[in-house]
Biopython code that builds the backbone (N, CA, C, O; Angstrom):
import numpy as np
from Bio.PDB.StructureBuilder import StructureBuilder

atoms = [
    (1, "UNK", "N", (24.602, -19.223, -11.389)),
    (1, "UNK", "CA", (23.391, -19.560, -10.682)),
    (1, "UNK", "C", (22.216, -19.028, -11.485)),
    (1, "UNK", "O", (22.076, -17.917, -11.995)),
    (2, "UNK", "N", (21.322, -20.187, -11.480)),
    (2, "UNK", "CA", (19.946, -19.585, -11.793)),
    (2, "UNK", "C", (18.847, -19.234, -10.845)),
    (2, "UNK", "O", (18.769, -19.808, -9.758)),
    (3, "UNK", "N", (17.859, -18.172, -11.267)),
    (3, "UNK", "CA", (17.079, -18.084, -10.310)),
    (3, "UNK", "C", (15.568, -17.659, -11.313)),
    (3, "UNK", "O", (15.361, -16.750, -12.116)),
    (4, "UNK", "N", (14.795, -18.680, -10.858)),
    (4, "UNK", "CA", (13.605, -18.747, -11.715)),
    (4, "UNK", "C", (12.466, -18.232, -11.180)),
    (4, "UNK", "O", (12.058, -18.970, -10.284)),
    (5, "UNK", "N", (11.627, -17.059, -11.390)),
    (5, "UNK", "CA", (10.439, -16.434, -10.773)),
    (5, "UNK", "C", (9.185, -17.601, -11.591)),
    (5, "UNK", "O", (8.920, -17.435, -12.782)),
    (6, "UNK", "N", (8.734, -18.364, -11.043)),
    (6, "UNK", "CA", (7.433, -19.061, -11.940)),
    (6, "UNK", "C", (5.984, -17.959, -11.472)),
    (6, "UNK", "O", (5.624, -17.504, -10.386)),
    (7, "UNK", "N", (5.492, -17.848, -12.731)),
    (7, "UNK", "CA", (4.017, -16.963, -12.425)),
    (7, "UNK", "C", (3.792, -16.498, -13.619)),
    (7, "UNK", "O", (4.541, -16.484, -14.596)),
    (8, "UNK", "N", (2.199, -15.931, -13.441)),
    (8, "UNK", "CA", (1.576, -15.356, -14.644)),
    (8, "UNK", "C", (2.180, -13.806, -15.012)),
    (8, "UNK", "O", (2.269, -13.355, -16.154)),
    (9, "UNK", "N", (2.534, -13.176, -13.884)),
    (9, "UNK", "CA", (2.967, -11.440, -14.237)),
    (9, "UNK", "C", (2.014, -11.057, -13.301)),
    (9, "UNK", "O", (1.579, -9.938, -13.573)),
    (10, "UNK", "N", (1.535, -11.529, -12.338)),
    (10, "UNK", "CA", (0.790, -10.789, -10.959)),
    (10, "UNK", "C", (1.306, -9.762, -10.338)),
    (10, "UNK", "O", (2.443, -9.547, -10.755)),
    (11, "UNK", "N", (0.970, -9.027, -9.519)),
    (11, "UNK", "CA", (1.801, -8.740, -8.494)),
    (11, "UNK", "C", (2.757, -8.708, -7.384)),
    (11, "UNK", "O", (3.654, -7.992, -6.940)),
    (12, "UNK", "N", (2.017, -10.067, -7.079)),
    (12, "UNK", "CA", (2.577, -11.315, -6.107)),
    (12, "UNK", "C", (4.206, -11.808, -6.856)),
    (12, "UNK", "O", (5.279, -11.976, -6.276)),
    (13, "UNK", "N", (3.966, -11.909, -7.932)),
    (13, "UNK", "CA", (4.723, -12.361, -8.942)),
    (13, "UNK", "C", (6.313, -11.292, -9.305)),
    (13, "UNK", "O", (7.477, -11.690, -9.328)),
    (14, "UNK", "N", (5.872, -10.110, -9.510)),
    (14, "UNK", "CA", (6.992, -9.020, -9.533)),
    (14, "UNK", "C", (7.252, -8.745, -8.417)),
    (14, "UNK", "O", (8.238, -8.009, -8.472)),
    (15, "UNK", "N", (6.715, -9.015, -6.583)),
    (15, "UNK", "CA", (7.227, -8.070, -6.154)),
    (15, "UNK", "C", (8.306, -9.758, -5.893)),
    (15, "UNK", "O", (9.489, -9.726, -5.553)),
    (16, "UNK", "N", (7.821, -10.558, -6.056)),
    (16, "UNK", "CA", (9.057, -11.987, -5.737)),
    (16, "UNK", "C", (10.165, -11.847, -6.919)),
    (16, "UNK", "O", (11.005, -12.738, -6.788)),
    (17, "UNK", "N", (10.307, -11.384, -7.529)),
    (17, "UNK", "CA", (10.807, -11.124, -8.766)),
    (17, "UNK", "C", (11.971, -10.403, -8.236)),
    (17, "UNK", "O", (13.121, -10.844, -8.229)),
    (18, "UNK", "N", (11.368, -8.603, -7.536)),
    (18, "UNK", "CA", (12.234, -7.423, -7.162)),
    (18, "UNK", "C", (12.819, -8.132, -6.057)),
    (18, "UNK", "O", (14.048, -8.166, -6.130)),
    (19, "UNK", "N", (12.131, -8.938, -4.659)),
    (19, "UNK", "CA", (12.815, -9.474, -3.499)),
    (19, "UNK", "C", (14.416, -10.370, -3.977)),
    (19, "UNK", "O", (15.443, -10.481, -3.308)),
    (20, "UNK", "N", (14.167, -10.796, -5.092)),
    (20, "UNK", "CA", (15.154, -11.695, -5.682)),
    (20, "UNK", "C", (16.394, -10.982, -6.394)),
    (20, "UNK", "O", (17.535, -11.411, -6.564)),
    (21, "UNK", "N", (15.751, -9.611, -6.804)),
    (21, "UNK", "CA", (17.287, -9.157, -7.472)),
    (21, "UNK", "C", (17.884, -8.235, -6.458)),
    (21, "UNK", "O", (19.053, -7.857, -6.532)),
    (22, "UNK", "N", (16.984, -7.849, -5.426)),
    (22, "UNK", "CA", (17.420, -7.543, -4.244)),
    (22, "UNK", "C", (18.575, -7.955, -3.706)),
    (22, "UNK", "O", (19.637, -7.359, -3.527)),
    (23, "UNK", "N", (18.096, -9.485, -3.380)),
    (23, "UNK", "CA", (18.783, -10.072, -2.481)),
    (23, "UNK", "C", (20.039, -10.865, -3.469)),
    (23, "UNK", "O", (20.918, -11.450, -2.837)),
    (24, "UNK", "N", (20.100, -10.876, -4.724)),
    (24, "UNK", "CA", (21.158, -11.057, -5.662)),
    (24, "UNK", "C", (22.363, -9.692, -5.372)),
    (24, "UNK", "O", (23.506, -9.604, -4.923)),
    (25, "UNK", "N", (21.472, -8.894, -5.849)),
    (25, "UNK", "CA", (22.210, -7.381, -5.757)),
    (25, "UNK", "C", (23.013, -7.235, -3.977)),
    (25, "UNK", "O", (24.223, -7.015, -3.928)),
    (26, "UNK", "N", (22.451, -7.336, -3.061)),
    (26, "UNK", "CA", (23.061, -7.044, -1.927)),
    (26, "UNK", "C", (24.450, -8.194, -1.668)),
    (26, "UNK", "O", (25.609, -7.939, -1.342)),
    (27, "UNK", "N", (23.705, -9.675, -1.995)),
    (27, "UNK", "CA", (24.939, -10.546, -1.763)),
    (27, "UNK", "C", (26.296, -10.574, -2.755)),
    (27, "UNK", "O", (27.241, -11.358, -2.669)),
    (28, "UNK", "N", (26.097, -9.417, -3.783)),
    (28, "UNK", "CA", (27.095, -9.253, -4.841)),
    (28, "UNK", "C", (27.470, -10.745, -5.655)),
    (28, "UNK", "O", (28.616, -11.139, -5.875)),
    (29, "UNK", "N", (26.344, -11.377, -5.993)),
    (29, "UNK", "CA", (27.137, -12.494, -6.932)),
    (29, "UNK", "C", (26.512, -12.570, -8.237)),
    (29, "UNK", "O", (25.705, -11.681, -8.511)),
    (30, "UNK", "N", (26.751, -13.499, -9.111)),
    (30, "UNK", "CA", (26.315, -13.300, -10.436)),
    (30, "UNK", "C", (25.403, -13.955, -10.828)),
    (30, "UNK", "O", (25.819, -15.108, -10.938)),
    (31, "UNK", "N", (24.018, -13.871, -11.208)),
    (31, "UNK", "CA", (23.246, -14.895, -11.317)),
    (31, "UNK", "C", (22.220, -14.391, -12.267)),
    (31, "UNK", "O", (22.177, -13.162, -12.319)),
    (32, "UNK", "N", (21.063, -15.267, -13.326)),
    (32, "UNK", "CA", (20.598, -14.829, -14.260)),
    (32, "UNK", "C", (19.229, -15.060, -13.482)),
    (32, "UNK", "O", (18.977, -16.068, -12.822)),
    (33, "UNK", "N", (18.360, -13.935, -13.666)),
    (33, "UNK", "CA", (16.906, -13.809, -13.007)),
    (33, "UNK", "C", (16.273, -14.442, -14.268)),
    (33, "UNK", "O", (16.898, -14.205, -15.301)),
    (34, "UNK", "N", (15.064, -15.264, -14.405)),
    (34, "UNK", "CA", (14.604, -15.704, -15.355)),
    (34, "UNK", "C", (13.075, -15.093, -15.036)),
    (34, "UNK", "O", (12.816, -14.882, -13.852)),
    (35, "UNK", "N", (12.238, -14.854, -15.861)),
    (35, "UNK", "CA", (10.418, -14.974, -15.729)),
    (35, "UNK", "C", (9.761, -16.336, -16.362)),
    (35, "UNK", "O", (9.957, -16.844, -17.466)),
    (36, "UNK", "N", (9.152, -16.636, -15.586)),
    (36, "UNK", "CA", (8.801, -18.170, -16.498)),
    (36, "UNK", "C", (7.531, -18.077, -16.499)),
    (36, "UNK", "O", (6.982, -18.474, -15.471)),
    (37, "UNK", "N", (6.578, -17.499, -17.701)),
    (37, "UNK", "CA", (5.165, -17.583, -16.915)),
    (37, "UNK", "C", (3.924, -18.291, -17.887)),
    (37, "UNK", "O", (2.731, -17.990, -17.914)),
    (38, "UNK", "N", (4.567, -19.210, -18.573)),
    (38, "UNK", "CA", (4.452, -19.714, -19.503)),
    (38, "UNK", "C", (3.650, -21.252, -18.237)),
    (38, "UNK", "O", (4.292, -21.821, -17.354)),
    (39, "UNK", "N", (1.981, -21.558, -18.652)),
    (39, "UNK", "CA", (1.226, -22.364, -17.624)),
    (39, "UNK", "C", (2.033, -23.193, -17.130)),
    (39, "UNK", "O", (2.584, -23.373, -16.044)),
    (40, "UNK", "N", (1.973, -24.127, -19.091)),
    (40, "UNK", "CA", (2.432, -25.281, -19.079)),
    (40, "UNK", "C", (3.946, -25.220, -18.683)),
    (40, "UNK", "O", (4.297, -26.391, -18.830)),
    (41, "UNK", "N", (4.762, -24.691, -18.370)),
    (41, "UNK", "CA", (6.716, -25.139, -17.777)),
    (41, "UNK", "C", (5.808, -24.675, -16.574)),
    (41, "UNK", "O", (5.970, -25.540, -15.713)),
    (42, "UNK", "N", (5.187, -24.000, -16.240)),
    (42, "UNK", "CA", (5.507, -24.138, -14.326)),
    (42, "UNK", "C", (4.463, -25.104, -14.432)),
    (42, "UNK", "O", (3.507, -24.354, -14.231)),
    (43, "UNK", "N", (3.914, -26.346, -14.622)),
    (43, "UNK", "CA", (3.056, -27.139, -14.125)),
    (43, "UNK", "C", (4.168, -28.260, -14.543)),
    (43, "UNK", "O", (3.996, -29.329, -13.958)),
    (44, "UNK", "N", (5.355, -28.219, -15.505)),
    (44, "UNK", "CA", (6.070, -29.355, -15.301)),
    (44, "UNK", "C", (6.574, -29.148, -14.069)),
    (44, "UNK", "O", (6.680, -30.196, -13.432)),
    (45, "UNK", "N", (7.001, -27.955, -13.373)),
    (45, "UNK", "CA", (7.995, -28.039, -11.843)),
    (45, "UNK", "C", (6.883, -28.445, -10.895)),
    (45, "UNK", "O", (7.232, -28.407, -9.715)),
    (46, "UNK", "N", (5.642, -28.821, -11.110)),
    (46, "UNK", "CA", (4.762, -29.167, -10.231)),
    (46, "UNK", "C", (4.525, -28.568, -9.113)),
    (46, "UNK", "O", (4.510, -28.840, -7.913)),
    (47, "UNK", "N", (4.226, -27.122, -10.232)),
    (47, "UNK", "CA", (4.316, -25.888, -9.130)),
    (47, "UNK", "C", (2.403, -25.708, -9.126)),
    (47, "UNK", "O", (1.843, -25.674, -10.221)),
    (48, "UNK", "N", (1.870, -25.644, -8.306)),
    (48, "UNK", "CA", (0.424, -25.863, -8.762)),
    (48, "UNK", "C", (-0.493, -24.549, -7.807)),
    (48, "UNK", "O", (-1.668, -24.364, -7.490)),
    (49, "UNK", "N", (0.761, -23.867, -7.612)),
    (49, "UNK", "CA", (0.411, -22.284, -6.940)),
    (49, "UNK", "C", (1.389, -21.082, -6.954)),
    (49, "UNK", "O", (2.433, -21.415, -6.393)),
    (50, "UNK", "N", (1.416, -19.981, -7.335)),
    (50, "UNK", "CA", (1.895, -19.041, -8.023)),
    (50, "UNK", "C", (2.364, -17.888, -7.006)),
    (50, "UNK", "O", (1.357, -17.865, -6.298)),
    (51, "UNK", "N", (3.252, -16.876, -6.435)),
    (51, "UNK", "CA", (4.267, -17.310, -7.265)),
    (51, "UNK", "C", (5.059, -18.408, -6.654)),
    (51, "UNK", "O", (4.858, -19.013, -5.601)),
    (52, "UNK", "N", (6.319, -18.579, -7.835)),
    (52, "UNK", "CA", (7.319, -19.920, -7.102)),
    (52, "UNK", "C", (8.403, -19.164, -7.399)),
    (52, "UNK", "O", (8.415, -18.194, -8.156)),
    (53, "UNK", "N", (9.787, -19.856, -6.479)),
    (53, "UNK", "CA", (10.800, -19.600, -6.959)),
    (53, "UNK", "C", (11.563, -20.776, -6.710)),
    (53, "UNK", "O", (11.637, -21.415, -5.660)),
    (54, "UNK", "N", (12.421, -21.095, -8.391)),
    (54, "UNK", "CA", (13.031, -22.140, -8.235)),
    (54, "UNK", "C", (14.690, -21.423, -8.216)),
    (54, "UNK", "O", (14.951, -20.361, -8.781)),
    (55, "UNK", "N", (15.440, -22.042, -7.643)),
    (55, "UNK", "CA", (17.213, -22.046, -8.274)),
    (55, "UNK", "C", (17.947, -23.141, -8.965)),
    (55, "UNK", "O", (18.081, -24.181, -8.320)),
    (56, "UNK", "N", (18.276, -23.108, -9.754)),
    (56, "UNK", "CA", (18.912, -23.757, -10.496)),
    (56, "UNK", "C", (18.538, -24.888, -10.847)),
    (56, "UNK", "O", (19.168, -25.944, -10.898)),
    (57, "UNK", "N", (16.800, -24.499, -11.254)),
    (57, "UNK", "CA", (16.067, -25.704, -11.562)),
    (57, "UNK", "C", (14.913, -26.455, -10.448)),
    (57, "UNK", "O", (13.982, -27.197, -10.763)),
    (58, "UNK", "N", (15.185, -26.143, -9.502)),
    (58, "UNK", "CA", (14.787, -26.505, -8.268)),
    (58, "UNK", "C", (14.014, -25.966, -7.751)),
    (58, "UNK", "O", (14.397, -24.798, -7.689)),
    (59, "UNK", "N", (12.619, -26.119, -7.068)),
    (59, "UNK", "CA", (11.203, -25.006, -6.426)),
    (59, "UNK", "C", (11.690, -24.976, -5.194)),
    (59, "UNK", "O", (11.916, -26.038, -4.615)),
    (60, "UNK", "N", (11.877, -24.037, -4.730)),
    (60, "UNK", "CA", (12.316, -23.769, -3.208)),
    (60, "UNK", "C", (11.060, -23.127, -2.656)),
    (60, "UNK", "O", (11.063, -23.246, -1.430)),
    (61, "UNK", "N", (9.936, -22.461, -3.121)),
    (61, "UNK", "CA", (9.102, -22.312, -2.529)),
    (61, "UNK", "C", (8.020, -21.993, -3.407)),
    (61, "UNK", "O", (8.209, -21.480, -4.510)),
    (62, "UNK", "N", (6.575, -22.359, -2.826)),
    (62, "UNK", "CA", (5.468, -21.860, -4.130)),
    (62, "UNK", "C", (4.627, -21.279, -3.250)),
    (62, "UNK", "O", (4.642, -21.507, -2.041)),
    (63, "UNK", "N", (3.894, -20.536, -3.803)),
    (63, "UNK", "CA", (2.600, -19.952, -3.374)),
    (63, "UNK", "C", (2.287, -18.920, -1.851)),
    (63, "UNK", "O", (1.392, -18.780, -1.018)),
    (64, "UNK", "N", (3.912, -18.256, -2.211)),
    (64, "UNK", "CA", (3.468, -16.684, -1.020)),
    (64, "UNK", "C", (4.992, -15.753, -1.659)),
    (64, "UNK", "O", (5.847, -16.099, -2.475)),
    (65, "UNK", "N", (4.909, -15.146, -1.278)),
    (65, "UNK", "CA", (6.024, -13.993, -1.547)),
    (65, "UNK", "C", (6.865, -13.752, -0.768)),
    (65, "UNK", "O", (6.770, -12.814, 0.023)),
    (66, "UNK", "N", (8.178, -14.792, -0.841)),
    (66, "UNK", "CA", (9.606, -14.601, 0.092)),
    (66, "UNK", "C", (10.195, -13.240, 0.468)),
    (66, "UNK", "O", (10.479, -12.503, -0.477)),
    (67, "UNK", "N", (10.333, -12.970, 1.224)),
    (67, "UNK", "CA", (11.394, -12.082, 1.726)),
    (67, "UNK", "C", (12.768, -11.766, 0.649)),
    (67, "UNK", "O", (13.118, -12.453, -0.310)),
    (68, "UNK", "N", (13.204, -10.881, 1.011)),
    (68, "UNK", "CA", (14.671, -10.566, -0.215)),
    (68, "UNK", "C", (15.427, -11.637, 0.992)),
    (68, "UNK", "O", (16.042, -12.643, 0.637)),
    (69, "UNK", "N", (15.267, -11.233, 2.476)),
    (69, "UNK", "CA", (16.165, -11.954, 3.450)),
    (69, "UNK", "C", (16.474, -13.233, 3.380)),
    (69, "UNK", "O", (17.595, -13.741, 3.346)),
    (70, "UNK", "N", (14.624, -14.124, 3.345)),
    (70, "UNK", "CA", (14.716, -15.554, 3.005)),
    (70, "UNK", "C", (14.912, -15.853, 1.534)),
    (70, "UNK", "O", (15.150, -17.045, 1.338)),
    (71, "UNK", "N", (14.880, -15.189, 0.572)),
    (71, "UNK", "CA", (15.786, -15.685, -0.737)),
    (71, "UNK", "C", (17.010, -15.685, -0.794)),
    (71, "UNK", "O", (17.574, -16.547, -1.469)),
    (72, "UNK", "N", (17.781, -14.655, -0.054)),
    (72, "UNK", "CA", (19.548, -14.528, 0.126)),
    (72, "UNK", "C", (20.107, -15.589, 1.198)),
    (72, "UNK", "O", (21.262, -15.850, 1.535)),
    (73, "UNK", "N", (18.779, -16.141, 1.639)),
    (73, "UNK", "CA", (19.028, -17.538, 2.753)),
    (73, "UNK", "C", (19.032, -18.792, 2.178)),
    (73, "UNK", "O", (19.713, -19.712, 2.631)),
    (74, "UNK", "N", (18.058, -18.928, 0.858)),
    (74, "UNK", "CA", (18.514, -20.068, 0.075)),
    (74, "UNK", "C", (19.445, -19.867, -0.833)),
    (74, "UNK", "O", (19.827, -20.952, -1.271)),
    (75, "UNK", "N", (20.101, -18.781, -1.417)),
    (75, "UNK", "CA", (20.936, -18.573, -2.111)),
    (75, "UNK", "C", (22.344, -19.035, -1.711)),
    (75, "UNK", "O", (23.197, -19.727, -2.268)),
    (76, "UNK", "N", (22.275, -18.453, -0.649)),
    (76, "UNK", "CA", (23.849, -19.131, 0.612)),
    (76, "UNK", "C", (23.420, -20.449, 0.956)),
    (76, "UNK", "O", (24.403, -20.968, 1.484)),
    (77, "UNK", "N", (22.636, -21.128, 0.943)),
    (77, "UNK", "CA", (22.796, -23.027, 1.027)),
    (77, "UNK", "C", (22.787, -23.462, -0.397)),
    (77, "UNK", "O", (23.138, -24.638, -0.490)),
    (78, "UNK", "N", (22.475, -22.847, -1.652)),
    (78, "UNK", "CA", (22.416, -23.372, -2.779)),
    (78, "UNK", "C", (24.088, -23.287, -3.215)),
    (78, "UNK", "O", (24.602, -24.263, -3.762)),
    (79, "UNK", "N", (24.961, -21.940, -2.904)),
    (79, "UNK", "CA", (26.297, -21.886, -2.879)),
    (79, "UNK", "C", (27.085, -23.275, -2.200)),
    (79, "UNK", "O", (28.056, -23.902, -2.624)),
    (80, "UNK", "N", (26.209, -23.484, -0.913)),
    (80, "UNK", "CA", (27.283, -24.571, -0.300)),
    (80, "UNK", "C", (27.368, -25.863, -0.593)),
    (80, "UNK", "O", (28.227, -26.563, -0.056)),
]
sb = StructureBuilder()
sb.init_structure("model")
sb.init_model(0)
sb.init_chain("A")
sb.init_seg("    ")
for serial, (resi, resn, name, xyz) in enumerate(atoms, 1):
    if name == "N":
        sb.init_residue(resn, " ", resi, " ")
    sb.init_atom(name, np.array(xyz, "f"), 0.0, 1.0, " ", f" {name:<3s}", serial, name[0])
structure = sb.get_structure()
């Protein structure tokens, strides 16, 4: 599994970053955290507000800072 933080290096940005290896770390599975903060790749995911998090290619949410809870909630429907 991938899991993609899109953003410049904000704050907003790391603490979605830490919620994510959080919620990697608690559900015990294996997955590669990426930083993507490069403008132009997050304006191809037609991410057009910061931060985002995609999985495995995919924007599951842009522009507020998920929960570790609600990231380990798309993580278990991205498994199924």
């Amino acid at each position: 599994m991938r899991i993609q933080i899109l953003g410049t290096g904000c704050p907003k940005c790391r603490l979605l970053e830490d919620h994510a290896r959080q919620a990697v770390k608690e559900l015990g599975i294996n997955a590669e955290i990426e930083k993507v903060m490069d403008i132009d790749e997050i304006m191809r995911y037609g991410v057009m507000m910061t931060p985002a998090l995609a999985i495995n290619g995919s924007v599951k949410a842009m522009g507020r800072v998920l929960t570790k809870d609600q990231i380990a909630e798309m993580i278990k429907k991205e498994r199924n």
